[in-house]
N, C-alpha and C positions, 0 to 999 in steps of 0.2 A: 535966551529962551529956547531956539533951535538947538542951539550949543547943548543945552540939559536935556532938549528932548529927545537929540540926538543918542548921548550919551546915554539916556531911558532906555529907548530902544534897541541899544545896541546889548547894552547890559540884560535886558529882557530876551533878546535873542541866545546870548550864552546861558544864560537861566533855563534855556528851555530844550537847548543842547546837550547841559547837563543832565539834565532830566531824562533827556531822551536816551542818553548810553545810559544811564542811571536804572532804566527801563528793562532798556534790551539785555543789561547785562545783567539782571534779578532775570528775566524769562530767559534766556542760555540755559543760566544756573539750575532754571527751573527743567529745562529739557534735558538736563545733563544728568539730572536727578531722577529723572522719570526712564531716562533712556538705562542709566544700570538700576533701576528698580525692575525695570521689561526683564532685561539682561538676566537678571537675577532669578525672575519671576520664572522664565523660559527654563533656567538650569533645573530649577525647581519642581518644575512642573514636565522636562525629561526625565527628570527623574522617578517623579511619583511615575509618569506613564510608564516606563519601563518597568517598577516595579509593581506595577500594576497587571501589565501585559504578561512579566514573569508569574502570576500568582492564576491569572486564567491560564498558562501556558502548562504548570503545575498540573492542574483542573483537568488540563488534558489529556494528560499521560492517564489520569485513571478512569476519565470517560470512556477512553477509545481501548482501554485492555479491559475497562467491564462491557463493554460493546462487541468485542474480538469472542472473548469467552464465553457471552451467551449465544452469541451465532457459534461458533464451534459445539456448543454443548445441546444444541436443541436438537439435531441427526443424533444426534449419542444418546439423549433420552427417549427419544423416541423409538428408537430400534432395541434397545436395552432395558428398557424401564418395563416390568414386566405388564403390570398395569395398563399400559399402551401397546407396546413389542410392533410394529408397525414391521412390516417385511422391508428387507436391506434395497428391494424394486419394488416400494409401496407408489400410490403414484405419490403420493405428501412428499416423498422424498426426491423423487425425479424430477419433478416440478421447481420443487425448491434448490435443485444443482441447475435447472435449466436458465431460472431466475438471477441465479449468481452467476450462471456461465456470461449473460449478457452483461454482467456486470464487469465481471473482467473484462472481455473485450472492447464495452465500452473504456473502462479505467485504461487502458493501455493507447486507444486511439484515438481519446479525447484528451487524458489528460497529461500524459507521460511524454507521449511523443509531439505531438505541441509545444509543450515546456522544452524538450529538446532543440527542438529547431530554432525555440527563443533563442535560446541561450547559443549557439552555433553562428543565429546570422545578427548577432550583436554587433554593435559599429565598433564597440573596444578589442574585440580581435583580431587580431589580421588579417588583409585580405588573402594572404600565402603564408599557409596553405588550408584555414580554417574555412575560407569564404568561397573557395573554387572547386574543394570537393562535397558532396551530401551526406555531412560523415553520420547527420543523424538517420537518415535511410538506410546508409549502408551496415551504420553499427545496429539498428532495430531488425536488419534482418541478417546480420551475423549472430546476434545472440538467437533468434528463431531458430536457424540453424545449427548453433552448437547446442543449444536446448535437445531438440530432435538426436542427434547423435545421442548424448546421455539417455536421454529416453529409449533409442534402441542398444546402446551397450549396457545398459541397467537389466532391459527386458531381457536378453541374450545371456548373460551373466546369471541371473537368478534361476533360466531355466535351466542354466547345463550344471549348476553346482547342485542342484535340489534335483535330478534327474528328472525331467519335466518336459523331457523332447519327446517328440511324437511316438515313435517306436517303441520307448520305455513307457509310455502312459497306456499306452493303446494296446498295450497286453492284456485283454482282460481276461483269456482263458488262463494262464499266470496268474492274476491276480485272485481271481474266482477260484483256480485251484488250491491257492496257499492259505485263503481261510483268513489272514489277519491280514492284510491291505499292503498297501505301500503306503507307510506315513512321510508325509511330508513335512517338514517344519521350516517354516520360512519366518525368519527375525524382521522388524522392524527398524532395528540400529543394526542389522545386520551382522548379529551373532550366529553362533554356529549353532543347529538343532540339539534337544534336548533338555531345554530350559523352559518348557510348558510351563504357562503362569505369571512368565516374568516377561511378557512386551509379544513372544510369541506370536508366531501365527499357524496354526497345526491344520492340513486339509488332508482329510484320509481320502485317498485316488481311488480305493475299492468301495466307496460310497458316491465319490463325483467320477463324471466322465471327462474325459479329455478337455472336452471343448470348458469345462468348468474349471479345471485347475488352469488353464492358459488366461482365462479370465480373471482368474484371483492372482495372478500373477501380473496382470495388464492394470488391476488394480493396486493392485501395494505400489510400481512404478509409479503409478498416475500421483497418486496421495503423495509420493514422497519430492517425485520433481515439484507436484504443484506448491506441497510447501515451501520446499526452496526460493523457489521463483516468486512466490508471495512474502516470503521476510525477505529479501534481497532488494525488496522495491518499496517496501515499508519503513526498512531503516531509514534510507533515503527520503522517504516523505514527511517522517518524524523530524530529520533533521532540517527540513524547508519549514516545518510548523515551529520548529522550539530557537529559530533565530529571528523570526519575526516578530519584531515589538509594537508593530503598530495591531490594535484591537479590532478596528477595522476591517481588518486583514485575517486574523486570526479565526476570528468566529465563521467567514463560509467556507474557510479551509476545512476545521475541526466538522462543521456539517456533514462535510464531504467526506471524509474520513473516516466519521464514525457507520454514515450509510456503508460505504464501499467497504469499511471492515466487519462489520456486521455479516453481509453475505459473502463474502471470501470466508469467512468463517463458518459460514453454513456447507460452502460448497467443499473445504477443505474438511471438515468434519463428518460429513457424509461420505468422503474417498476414504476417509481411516476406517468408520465402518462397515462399508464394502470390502475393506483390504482385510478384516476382520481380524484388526489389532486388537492384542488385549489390554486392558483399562489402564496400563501402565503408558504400555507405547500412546494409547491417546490423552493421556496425561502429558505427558512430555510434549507431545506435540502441539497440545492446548497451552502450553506454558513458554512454546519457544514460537509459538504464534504469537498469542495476544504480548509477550515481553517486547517482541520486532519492533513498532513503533514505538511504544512508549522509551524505549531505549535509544532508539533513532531525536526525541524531544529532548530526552533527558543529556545528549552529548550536545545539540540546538543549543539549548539554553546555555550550557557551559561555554561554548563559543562563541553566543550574541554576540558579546561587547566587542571580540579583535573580529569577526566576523563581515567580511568586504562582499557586497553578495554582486558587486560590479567587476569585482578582479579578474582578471584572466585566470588566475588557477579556479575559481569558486565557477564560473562557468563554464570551464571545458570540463570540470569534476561535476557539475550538473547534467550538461549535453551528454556525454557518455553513459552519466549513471543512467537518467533518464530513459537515454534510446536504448540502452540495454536492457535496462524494465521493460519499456514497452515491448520487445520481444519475448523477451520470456513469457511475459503475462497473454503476447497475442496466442503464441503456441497453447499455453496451457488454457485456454479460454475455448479455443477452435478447436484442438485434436484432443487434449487431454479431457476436457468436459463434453464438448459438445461433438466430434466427431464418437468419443467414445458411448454415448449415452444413445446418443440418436440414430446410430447404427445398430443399436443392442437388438437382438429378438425381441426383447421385453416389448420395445418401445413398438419394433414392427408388428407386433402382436395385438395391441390395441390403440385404435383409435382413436379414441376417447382422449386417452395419455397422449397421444402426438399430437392433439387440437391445444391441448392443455400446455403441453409444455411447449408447442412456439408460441403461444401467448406471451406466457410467461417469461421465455428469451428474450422476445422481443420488448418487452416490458422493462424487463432488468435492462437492457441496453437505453431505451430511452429514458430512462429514470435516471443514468447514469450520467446521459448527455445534456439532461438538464441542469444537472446540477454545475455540468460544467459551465453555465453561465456565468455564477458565483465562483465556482473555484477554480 
């Protein structure tokens, strides 16, 4: 009787042994089956995301170039459109470069040179000689510096090939005697006079005084660095927005992008009509504006996939690029906008206009700094 019950319970014990791997090896099977269905699920679903992220990334590129082109074109209609014709120192317009001037200055030392310094005191760099020098200070005020220089061998340049120096302006009993002026014709793409019509810029000196063609001369400069310096830093920001796949990410970028291109294209559109290019030159320059970023996304996106945004080259190619925007952009924010505007007679002339426009500096600047929360 022991003997069998023994033998029961022993028997009943393997019964239950079996059972129990019999168990555990259907739930394995079952985790082994769930863990490459995840697996799967995951690949699946990087994938829609990326191809999702590429399709707002798309979206981008023609937000932010119809964003660029109606800030550039709103200075252009309004000083041009006869219907309106606003004077080239209306205050609508001085206001509205004072607002953008804040806006650059903020965009360069909120957002540019920040991202620089990220990317410099990275742990993945070395510490020699990345970590021991400030190379993002010192490259944001190398490029300030080389900016200024172009800016005075540009000024210097334009005045002595177009005869525009003091002595030869300042003729005017010459001028007054000979009855038809001294025309001057100053290009845009920097052709040689005589091509009225086609980008032109023509100021007859026996209707302006000195101090007026030096001014139209400080303006074509101004318009043409600050272009420069505004797609030089835009490519680059294009291609921060067009390798980023997380959506997340994307949307307080593109925010930020389309604010801060919006009035960089106001203020760069109002220096072309001051420079008083003809409809060609602001064409072109409307089209090699708002193209800057979107071209900047359009090269992003082609690079996502091999695209390492931790490597050593994609960071010192950031830090540089970066700190080098930020200088350009501080210069042409300080001197080129807001030293040149807020110095103007115009502006000392009325009161009114210089309550107005630090407002509005000041405005553009914090508008700008907020956004930097987000982006």
């Amino acid at each position: 009787m022991d003997g069998d019950g023994g033998y029961g319970v022993r028997e009943l014990a393997m019964v239950m042994g079996i059972s129990r791997r019999v168990l555990h090896g259907s739930q394995a099977t079952e985790h082994e089956d769930v863990g490459v269905d995840v697996g799967h699920g995951q690949e699946e679903g990087s994938s829609t995301d990326h191809n999702s992220s590429r399709d707002l990334r798309i979206a981008a590129m023609f937000i932010i170039m119809s964003a660029s082109t109606l800030g550039f074109l709103i200075p252009v209609i309004l000083t041009k459109w006869k219907r309106i014709q606003f004077s080239l120192e209306s205050r609508v317009l001085l206001v509205g470069k004072a607002f953008s001037a804040g806006v650059v200055v903020a965009t360069a030392l909120v957002h540019m040179f920040p991202e620089a310094l990220s990317s410099f005191e990275s742990d993945r760099l070395a510490e020699h000689p990345w970590q021991k020098f400030p190379w993002a200070g010192a490259t944001t005020t190398l490029a300030a510096l080389v900016t200024h220089v172009f800016d005075f061998m540009a000024t210097t340049h334009i005045q002595r090939k177009h005869g525009m120096k003091l002595e030869e302006v300042t003729s005017s009993t010459a001028l007054t005697a000979s009855g038809a002026g001294a025309m001057l014709a100053v290009t845009a793409m920097g052709k040689t006079p005589g091509a009225e019509g086609k980008g032109d810029v023509v100021v007859d000196c026996h209707e302006h005084q000195h101090q007026n063609c030096e001014k139209l001369t400080r303006n074509i400069v101004v318009a043409e660095i600050l272009e420069y310096g505004i797609a030089s830093h835009s490519v680059l920001i294009g291609i921060t927005l067009g390798v980023l796949t997380d959506r997340s990410e994307i949307r307080p970028l593109l925010i930020a992008l389309v604010f801060h291109q919006f009035f960089e294209g106001i203020a760069l559109g109002a220096c072309g009509v001051q420079a008083r290019f003809k409809n060609l030159s602001l064409v072109v320059m409307c089209l090699f504006f708002s193209l800057s970023t979107a071209s900047g996304i359009l090269i992003g996106i082609l690079i996502s996939k091999s695209y390492e945004e931790e490597s050593t080259a994609a960071l010192l190619v950031h830090g540089f690029f970066d700190s080098f925007s930020a200088g350009i952009l501080l210069y042409n924010g300080l001197v080129s906008l807001i030293a040149n505007d807020f110095f103007s007679d115009r502006m000392k002339a009325d009161h009114i206009l210089q309550v107005m426009a630090y407002i509005a500096l000041f405005a553009g600047g914090t508008a700008m700094s907020v956004i930097g929360m987000w982006a």
